[in-house]
C-alpha positions as CSV (number, residue, x, y, z in Angstrom):
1,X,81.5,130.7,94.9
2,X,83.3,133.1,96.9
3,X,87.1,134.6,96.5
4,X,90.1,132.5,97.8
5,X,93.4,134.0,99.2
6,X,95.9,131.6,98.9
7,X,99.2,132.7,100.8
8,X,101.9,131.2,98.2
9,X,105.4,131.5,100.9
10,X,105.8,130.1,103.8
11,X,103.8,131.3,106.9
12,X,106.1,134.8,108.0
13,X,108.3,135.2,104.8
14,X,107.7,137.9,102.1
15,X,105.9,137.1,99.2
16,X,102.2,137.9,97.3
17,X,98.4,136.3,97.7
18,X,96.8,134.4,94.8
19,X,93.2,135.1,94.0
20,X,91.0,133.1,92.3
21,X,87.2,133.4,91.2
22,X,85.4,130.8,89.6
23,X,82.3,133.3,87.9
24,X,78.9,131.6,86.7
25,X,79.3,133.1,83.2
26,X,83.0,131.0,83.2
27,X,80.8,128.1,83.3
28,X,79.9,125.9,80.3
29,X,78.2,122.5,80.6
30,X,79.2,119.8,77.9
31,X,82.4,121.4,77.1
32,X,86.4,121.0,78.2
33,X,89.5,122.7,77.4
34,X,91.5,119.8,75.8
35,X,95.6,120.0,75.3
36,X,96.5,122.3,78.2
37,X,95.8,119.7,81.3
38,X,98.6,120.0,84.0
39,X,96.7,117.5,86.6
40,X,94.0,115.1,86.8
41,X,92.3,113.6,90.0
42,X,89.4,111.8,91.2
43,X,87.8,113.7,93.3
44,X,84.4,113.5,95.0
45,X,82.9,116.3,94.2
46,X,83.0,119.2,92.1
47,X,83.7,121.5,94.7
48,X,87.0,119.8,95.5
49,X,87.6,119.9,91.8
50,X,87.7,123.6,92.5
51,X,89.8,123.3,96.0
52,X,92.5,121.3,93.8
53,X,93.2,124.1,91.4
54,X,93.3,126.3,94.6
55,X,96.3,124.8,95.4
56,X,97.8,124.1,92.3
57,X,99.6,127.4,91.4
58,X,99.5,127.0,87.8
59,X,95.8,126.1,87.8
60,X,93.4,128.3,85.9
61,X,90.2,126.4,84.9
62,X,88.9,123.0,85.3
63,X,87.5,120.0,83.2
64,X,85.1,118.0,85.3
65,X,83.7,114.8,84.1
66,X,80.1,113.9,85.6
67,X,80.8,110.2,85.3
68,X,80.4,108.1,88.2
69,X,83.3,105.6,88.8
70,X,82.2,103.1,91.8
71,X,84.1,102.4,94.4
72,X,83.9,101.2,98.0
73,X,82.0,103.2,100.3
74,X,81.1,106.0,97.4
75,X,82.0,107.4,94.0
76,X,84.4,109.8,92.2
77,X,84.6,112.3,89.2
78,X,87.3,113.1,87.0
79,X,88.5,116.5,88.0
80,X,91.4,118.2,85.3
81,X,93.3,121.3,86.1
82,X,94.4,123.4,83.5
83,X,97.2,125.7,83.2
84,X,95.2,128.3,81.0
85,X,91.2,129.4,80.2
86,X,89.1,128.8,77.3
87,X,90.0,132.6,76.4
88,X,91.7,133.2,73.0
89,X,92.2,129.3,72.9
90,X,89.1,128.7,71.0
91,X,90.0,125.5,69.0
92,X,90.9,123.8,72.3
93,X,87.5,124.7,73.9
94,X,85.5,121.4,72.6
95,X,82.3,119.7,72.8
96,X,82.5,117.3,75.6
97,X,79.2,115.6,76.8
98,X,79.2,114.9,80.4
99,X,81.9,117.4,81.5
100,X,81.4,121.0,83.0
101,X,84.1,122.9,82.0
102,X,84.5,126.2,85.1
103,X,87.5,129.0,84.4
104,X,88.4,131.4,86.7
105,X,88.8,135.1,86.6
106,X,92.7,135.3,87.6
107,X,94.1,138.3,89.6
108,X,96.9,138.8,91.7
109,X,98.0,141.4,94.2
110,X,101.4,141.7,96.1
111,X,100.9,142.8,99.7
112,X,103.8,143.5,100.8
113,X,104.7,142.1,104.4
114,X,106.8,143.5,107.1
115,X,107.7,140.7,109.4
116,X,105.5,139.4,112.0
117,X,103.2,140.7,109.9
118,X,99.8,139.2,109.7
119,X,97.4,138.5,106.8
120,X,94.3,136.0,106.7
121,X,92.0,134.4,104.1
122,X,88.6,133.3,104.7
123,X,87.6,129.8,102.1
124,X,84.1,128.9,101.3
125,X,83.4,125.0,101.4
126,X,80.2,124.5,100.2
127,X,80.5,120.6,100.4
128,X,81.2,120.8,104.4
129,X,78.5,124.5,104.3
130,X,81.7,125.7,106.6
131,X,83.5,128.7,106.7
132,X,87.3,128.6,107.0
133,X,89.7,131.2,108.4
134,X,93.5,130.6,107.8
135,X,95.0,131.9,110.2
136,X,98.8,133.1,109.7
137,X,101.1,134.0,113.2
138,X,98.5,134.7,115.8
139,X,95.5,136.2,114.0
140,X,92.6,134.2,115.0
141,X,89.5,134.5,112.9
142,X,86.0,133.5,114.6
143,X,84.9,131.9,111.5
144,X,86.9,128.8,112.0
145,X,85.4,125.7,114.1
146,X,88.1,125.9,116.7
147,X,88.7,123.0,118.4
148,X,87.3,120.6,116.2
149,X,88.9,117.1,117.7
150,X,87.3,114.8,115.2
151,X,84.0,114.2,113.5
152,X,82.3,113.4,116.6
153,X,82.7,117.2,117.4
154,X,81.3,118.6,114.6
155,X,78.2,115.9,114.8
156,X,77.7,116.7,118.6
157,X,77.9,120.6,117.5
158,X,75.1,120.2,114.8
159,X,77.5,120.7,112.0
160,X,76.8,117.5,110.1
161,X,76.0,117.8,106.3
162,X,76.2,113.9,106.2
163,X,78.9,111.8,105.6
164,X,81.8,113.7,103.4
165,X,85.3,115.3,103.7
166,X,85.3,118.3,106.2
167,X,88.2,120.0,107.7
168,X,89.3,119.5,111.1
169,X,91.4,121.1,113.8
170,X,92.5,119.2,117.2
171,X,94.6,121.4,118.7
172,X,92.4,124.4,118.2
173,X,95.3,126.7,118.3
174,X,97.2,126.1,115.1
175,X,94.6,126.7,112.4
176,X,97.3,126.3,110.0
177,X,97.5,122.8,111.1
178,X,93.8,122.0,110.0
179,X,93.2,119.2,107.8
180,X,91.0,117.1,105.9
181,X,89.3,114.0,106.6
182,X,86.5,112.0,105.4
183,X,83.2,111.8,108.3
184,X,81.6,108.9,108.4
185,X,77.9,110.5,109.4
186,X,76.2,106.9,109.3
187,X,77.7,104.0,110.9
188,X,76.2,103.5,114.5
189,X,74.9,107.5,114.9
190,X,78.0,108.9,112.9
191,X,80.6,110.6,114.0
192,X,83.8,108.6,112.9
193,X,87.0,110.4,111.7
194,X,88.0,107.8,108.7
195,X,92.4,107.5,109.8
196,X,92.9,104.7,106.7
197,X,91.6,101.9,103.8
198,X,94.3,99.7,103.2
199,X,93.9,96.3,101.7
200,X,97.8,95.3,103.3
201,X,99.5,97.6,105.2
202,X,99.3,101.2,107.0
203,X,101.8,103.4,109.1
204,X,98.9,106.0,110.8
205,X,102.0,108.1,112.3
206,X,103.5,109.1,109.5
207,X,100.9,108.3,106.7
208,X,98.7,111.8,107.5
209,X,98.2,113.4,104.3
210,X,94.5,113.0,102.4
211,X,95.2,112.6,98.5
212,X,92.2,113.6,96.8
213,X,93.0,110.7,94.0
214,X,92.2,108.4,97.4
215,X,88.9,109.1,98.1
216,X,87.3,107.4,101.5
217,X,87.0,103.7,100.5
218,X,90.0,102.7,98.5
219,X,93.4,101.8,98.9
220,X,95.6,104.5,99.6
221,X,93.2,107.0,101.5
222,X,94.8,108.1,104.5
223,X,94.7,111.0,106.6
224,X,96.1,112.1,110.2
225,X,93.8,110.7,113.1
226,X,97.2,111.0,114.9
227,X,95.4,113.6,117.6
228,X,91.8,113.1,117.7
229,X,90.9,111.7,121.2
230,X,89.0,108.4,121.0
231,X,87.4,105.6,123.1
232,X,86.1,104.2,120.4
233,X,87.3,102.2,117.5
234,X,85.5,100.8,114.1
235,X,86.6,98.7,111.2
236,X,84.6,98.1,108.3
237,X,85.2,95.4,105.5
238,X,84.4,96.7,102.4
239,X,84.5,93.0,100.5
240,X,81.5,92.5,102.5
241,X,80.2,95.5,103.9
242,X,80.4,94.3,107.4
243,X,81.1,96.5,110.2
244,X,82.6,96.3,113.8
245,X,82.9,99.0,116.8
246,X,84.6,98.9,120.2
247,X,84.1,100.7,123.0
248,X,86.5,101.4,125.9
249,X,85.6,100.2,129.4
250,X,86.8,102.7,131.4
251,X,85.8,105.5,128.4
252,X,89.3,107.7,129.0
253,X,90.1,109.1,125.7
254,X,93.4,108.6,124.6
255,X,95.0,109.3,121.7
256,X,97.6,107.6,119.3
257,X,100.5,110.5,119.8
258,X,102.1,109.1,122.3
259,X,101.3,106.0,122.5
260,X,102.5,104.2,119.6
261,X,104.1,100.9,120.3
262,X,102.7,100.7,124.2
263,X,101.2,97.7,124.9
264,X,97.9,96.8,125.0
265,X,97.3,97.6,128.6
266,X,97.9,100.8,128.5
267,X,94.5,101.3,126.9
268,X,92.2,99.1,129.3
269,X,89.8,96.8,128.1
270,X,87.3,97.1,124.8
271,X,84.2,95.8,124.1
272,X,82.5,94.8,121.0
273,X,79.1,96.8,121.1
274,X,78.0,95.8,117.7
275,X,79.0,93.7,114.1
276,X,76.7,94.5,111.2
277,X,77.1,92.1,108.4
278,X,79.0,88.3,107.8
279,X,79.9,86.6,110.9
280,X,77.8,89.3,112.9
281,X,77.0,86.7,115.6
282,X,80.0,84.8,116.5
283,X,83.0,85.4,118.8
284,X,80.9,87.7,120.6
285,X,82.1,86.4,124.2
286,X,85.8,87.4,124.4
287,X,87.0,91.0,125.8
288,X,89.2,93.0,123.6
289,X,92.7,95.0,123.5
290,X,93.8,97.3,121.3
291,X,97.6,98.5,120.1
292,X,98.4,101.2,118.3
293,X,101.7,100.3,116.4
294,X,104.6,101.8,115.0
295,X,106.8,99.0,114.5
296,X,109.1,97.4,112.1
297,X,107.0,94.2,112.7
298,X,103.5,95.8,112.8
299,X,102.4,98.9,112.2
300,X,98.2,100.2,112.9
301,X,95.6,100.3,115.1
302,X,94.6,96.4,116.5
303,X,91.8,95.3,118.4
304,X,91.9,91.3,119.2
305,X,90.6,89.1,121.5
306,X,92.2,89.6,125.6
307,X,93.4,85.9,126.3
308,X,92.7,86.0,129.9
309,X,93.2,82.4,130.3
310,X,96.9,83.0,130.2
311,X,96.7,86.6,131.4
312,X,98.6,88.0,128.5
313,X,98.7,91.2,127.0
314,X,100.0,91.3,123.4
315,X,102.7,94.0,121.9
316,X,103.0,95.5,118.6
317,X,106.0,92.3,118.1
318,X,104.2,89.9,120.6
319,X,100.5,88.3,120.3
320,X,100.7,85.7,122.8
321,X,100.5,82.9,120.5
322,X,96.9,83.8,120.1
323,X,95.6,81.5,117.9
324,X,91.8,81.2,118.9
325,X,90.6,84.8,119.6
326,X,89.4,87.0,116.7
327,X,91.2,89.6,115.1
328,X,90.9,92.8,113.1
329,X,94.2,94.2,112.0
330,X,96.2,94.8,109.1
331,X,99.1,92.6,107.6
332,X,102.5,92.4,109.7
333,X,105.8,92.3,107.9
334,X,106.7,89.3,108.9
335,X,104.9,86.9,105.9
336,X,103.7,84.7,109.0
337,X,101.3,87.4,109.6
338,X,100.6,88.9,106.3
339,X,97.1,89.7,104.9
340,X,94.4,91.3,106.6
341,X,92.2,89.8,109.4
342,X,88.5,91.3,109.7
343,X,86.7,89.2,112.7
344,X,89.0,86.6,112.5
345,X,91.9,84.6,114.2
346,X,94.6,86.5,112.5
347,X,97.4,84.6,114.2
348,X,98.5,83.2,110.8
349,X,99.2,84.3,107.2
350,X,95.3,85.5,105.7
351,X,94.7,87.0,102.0
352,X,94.2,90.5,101.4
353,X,91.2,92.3,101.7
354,X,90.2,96.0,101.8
355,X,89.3,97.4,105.3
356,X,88.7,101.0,106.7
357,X,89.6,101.6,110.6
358,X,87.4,105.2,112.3
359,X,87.7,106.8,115.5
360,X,85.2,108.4,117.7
């Protein structure tokens, strides 16, 4: 595992780098450091375990527990950050079967910085195999994968280590802006940036930040699809693993900054390519819209069924009393429309149920 320079100020203010290094003989399998935990995530890996305490200023070892906990579309570990090591704290450092128990060497530096100053950090992922350069002002660093608009980028490029979190960076310019988001490497060739699971509601343009705790799959993962150009669209239903794409017709990529709360016109028309899974072969005859919402009535992506008998387009507040085409969207407000609708006429209060919506 390689050094980390974390930049603790703001990007252009004075202030000092944290390092951290994680050495092999800091490593102990079957133990933990009980009594001095400060945080504690589910994580997907041990790697992120280590990204966590990173971040976390106060964080000097970890505790992580190699027991699966099953959830949809994977697993997580219990990952503890610790405010102090297993040095001089002896009667903490216990027998613990399952965990691996990693402290770091601490050391700090001040650098001192005049402003417009620039210093960078380089950050090895091993669970993406990338290389990360932070860059801070206008220092640009080859190592990062500029440019990176979404999964499908880093597929295309041959970057794929299979499905998993990787970072990502639209704009290519801000590398401070990066992010992470979980890659769907699988479904229909791969290459889906993973924007939300919700089993009721989502609000993509302000709900951008992944949580760790979240991982891809359950309720509350999010992260910010809110730039990655798309002309296609995929929703999975984890309660029975069935999956659904769409394709735009006229493949212009758009993107949902922008566009939030336009009607459904201003993205053309979609087609289903594909359903894996319950109800695969129905409903397969109608032409689809999509909205991408941000309003007090409904908020997400949703792709339904064009009803071009009556020639009408629906809005994020207006659905054309559609009550034959189906549906895949998330609950509305309003509790006509609540619940979640997963290849379905959704044109009516439905239960909840846990679904995942990808771009490409």
């Amino acid at each position: 595992m390689s050094t980390i320079a974390v930049l603790t100020p703001s990007i252009g203010q004075f202030g000092e780098c944290r390092k951290l290094k994680f050495p092999a003989s800091f490593s102990y399998t079957d133990k933990r450091l009980k009594g001095h935990t400060i945080r504690t995530s589910q994580v997907l890996d041990i790697d992120i375990c280590e990204l966590l305490c990173y971040q976390e200023p106060n964080c000097v070892s970890i505790d992580f527990k190699y027991e699966v906990r099953s959830v949809a579309g994977g697993s997580s570990y219990n990952c503890e950050l610790n405010n102090s090591t297993h040095l001089g704290h002896d009667q903490d450092f216990v027998d613990a079967k399952g965990y691996v128990y990693r402290g770091a060497e601490v050391g700090s530096y001040e650098v001192p910085l005049q402003r417009n100053k620039r210093i960078s950090a380089v950050i090895s992922m091993p669970f993406t195999d990338y290389k990360i350069g932070i860059r801070i002002g206008i220092r640009k660093l080859a190592a990062w994968p500029r440019g990176v608009n979404g999964c499908q980028d880093i597929k295309m490029k041959g970057h794929s280590k299979g499905d998993g979190m990787y970072w990502l960076d639209p704009d290519g310019e801000s590398h401070s802006n990066a992010f992470l988001a979980y890659c769907d490497m699988t479904s229909y060739n791969g290459g889906w940036t993973m924007c939300y699971t919700t089993d009721e509601y989502a609000k993509p343009r302000t709900e951008v930040k992944y949580n760790a705790t979240f991982p891809y799959g359950t309720d509350g993962y999010r992260t910010n699809c809110n730039n990655i150009k798309f002309t296609e669209i995929m929703f999975i239903d984890h309660q029975t693993g069935s999956k659904a794409y769409f394709t735009q017709r006229d493949q212009t990529p758009i993107k949902a900054t922008g566009n939030y709360g336009n009607r459904g016109s201003a993205y053309g028309l979609w087609d289903r390519v594909l359903t894996d899974g319950v109800g695969a072969s129905s409903n397969t005859h109608f032409v689809y819209q999509l909205l991408v919402c941000d309003h007090s009535f409904f908020s997400g992506f949703f792709v339904s069924g064009y009803t071009d008998s009556t020639d009408c387009y629906k809005y994020c507040n207006t659905w054309c009393g559609d009550s034959s085409s189906p549906y895949f969207r998330t609950a509305s407000t309003d509790l006509r429309f609540s619940g979640v609708a997963f290849n379905e006429n959704g044109h009516r209060a439905l239960s909840n149920r846990l679904i995942s919506v990808g771009l490409r």
